[in-house]
N, C-alpha and C positions, 0 to 999 in steps of 0.2 A: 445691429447695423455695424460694418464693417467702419474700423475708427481710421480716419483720414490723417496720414502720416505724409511727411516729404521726405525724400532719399537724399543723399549726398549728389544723385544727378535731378535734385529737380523735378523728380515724378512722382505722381499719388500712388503709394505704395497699396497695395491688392495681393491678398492669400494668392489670385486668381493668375498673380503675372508672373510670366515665363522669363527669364533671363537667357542675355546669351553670356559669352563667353566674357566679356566686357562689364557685365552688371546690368547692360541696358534692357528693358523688356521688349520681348522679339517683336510686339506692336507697340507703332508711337504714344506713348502715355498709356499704351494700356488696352487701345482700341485700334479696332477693325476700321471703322468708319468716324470721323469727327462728330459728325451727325449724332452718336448715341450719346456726345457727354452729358451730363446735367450737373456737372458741379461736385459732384463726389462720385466715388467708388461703384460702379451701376451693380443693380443685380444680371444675371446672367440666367436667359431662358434657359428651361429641358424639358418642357413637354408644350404644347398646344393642342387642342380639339376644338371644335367651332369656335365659341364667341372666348373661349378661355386659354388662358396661360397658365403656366406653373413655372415660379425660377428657383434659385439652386439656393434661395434660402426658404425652403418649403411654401411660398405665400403663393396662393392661387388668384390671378386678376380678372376683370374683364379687360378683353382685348381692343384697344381702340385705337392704336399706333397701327395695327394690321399692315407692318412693316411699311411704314409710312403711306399710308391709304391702299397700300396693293393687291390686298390680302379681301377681295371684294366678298369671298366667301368663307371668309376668317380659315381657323387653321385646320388643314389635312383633311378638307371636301373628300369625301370618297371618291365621288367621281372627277373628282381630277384627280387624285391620287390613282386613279387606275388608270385615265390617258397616258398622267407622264408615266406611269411606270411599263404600259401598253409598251411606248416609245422607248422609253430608255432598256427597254428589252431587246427591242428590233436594234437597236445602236443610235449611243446620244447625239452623234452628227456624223455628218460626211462631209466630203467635198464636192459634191454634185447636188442638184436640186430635190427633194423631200414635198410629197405630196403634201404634210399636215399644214404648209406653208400655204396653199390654196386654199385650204376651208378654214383659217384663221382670217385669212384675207376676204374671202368672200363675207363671213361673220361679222366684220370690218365695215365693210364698204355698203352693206345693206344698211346699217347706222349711219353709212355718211353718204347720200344721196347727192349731192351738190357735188363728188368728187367721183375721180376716177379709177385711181389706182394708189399703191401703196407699196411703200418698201420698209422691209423691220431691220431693225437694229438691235443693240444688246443691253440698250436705257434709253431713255427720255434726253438725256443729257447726247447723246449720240444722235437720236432724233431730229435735235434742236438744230446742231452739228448740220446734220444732211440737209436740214430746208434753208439753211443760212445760204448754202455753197449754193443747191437747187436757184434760191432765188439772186444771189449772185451771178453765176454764170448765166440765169435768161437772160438778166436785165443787163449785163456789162458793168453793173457800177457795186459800189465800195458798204456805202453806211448803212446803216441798221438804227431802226428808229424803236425806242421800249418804253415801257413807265417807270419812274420810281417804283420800288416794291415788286418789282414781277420777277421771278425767281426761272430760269428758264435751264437751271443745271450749273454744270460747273465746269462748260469753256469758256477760254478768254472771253469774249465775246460775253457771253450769261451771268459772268460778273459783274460786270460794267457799273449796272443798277445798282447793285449792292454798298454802293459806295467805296470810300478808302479802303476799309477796313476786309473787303471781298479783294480788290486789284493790285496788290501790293505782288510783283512778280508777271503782272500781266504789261504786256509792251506796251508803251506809248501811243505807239501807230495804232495798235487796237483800241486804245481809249480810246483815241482822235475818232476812231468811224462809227461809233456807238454815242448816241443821243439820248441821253434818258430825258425825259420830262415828267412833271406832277399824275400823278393820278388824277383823270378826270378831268384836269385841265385843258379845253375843247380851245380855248383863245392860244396856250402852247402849242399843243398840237396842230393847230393852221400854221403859226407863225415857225415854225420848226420843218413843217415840210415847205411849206409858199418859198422861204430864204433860201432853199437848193432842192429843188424839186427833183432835178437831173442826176441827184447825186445819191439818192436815196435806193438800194436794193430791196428793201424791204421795211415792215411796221410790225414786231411783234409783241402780240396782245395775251396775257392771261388773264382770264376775265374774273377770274374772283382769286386774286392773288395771296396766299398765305403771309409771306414775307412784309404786304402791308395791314396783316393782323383779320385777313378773311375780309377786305371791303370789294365791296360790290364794282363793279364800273358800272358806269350810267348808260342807258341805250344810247342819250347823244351823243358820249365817246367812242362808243364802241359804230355807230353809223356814222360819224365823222371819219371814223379811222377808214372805215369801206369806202366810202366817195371820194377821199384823197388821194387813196391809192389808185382804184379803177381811174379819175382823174389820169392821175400822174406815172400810170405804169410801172406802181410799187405794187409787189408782193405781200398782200397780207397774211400773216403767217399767226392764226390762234395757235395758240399750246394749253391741250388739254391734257397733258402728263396726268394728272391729278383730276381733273373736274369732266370727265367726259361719261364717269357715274353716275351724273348728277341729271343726265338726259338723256330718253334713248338715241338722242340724235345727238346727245353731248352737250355742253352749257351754250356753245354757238348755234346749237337748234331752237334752244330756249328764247335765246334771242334774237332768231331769226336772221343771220347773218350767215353768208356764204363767205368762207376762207378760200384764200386760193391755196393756203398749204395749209395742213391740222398735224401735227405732232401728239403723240400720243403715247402712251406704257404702260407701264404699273398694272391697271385694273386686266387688262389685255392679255396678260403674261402664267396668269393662275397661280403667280405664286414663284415664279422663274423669272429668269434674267430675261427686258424685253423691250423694246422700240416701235416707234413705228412712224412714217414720215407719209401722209396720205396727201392728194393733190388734184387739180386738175389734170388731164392727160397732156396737153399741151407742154405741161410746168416739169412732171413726171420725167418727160423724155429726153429730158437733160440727162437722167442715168438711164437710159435704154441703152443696153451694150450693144445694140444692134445697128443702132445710128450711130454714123461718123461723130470723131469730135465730143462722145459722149462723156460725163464725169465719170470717174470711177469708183466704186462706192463697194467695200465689199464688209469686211469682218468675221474672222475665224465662227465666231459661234452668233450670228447675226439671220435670223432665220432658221434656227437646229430644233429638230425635230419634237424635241422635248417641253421647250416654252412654246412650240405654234399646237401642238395636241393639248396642252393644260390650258392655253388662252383659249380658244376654242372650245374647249370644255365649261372655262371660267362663263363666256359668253353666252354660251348658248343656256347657262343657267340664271342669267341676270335679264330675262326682259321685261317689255315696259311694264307688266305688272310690277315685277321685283323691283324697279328702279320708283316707283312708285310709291311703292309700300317701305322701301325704306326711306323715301325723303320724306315721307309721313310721317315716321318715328322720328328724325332728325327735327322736325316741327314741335313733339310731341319732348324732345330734351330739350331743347332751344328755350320754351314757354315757361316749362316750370323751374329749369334753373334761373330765365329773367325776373320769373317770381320772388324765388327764394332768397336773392342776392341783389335783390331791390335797395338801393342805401348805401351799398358799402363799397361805391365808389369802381366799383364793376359792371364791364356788363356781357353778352355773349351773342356772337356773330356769326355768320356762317349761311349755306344755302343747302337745303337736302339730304343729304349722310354725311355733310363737315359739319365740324363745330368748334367752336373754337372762343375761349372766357378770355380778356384781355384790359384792362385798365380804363377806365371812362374816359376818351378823348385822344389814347394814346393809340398809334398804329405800326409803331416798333416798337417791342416791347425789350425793357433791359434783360440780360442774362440772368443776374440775380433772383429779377421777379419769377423768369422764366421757371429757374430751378427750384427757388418756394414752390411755386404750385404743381411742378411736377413730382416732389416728394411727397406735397401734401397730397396727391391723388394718387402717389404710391403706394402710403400707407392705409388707403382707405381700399387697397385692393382695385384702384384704375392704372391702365395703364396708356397714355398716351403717347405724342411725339414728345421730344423734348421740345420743341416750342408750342405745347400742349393742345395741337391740331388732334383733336380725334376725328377719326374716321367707324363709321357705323357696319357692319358685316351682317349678311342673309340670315345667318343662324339667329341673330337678336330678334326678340319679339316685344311687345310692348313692354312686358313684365323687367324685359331687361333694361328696355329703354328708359323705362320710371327708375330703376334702379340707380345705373349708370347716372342718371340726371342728381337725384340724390347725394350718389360720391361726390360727383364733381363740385355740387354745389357746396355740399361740406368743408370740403379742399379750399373752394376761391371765400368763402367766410373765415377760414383760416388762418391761411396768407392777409385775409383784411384786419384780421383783429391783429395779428403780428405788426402790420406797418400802424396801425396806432398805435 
């Protein structure tokens, strides 16, 4: 293990870090993404194959970060490996319209029956972006209505929920139009929209939220959310970035709930940069460039040929059988790690191919703990998020699912016996 030093600037010294001309390492701290820290010096991938990784201190893992759930048929699928490279043969974008952009779309929109059309983007976080503006400009008005705990990316706006500690640099005026209230809490949510009904563009929902440690929302919240809005002519806007895995119709099929906008990515993308902002037609034609007055909505690599042939590819190898059979497995690590780790003050959450171990009672969990059990399921050869979300991949079969349930459960008796 690489020994955790601080520099004269302050930063966790790594073999791995480039300097520039200053001393500084040419990434802040060391990283690409914030997202990857866990507290010390990370290993660094160099190979994947399905359910497996390899990093550059020789240790082979099971894959379950599957770069933060995206990775639906874990790493370097053939057959997506031969669309995007199909595509990035013919040229990785243009500036004019790209056929693959239709049969990711139609791929799309057979999963989301209740909607109409759909425009991609280049992340979830861009997605989120489009349906806010989308439901903005129908409606004429300002605020945005979220839960505590719902993670929606990372525009102003998406932080809000996150507390202080998320909004520090985001304006005023954006907190003021942004409402979080409790999870679940059905008597907030009346009393949140009923006090400006007028004022509300939108309600957006993630229905099994990470951020609040995988808890479920309740059908009553989630049909109270539908009635208030159809009510009051707010846009209800699910974000299934993450969870639209977890159904062939996505987690709002699950619960029978028609959105008037669905945001969506990651699984959609094969493994590429990807968006998607799906809607009613009505709702949609706010960006139709062809009506006056319309938004404009565009982005350099926003529909490029390369993530609509791999998402298409990704899709058209995940149905309902597949979505199935891996939230069967997802049952089947759920179970035996609630077994194993009966006692010791843990317990493990999740719906379908998430999963996720988290402190008895608690639903933000501190960083510290975060990063014990992410090491402790480093060394036992797992690899999850850093806030130890695994996500499940095609290539796993049961043998790996027993497996994986095993490591984990290892790891969170670990961490238990350390905090005694």
């Amino acid at each position: 293990m690489v020994a955790e030093q601080i520099t004269e600037h302050g930063l966790v010294d790594d073999p791995h870090l480039r300097r520039g001309a200053r001393g500084y390492p040419l990434l802040p701290g060391g990283y690409g993404r914030s997202t990857y820290y866990t507290g010390r010096p990370s290993p660094y991938a160099v190979r994947g194959e399905g359910y497996r990784v390899w990093d550059d201190r020789g240790r082979e893992h099971i894959d379950a970060n599957n770069n933060f759930t995206s990775l639906i048929h874990g790493n370097a699928h053939p057959e997506i490996v031969e669309a995007a490279v199909r595509a990035l043969s013919a040229g990785a974008s243009w500036g004019i319209p790209n056929l693959d952009e239709w049969e990711l779309a139609e791929q799309l929109m057979t999963r989301l029956p209740s909607l109409d059309q759909v425009r991609f983007t280049n992340s979830g976080t861009e997605a989120v972006m489009a349906a806010i503006r989308i439901a903005r400009g129908s409606t004429g008005r300002d605020r945005v209505l979220v839960t505590d705990g719902g993670y929606h990316g990372t525009s102003d706006v998406a932080l809000v929920p996150g507390g202080p500690s998320y909004t520090r640099g985001v304006p005023r005026g954006v907190i003021d139009d942004v409402t979080p209230i409790p999870l679940n809490d059905v008597s907030a949510l009346h009393a949140a929209v009923e006090a400006a009904p007028a004022a509300y563009a939108a309600i957006i929902l993630d229905l099994l939220p990470n951020r609040a440690g995988l808890l479920h929302i309740t059908d009553e919240f989630v049909h109270s959310a539908r009635e208030l809005a159809s009510r009051h002519g707010i846009v209800l806007i699910i974000d299934e970035v993450i969870s639209l895995r977890l159904g062939y119709h996505g987690i709002s099929g699950e619960y029978g709930i028609e959105p008037d906008l669905l945001t969506t990515g990651k699984t959609i993308g094969g493994g590429f940069p990807v968006g998607a902002v799906a809607g009613r037609g009505e709702l949609m034609a706010e960006v139709d460039p062809t009506k006056p007055n319309s938004l404009p909505h565009g982005g350099t690599f926003s529909g490029n040929p390369v993530s609509m042939a791999a998402g298409a590819a990704a899709l058209r190898l995940y149905p309902e059988s597949e979505v199935l059979r891996l939230n069967a497995l997802g049952e089947i690590v759920r179970s035996s790690v609630s077994a194993r780790i009966a006692g010791t003050g843990w317990t493990v959450r999740g719906q379908g191919s998430l999963i996720r171990a988290v402190p008895e009672g608690v639903n933000k969990v501190d960083d510290a703990t975060q990063h014990r059990l992410w090491w402790e399921s480093y060394e036992r050869g797992l690899l999850g998020s850093p806030a130890n979300l695994l996500s499940l991949s095609t290539p796993m079969d049961k043998a790996v699912a027993v497996d994986l349930a095993d490591r984990l459960a290892d790891a969170v008796i670990a961490v238990s016996d350390k905090q005694d």
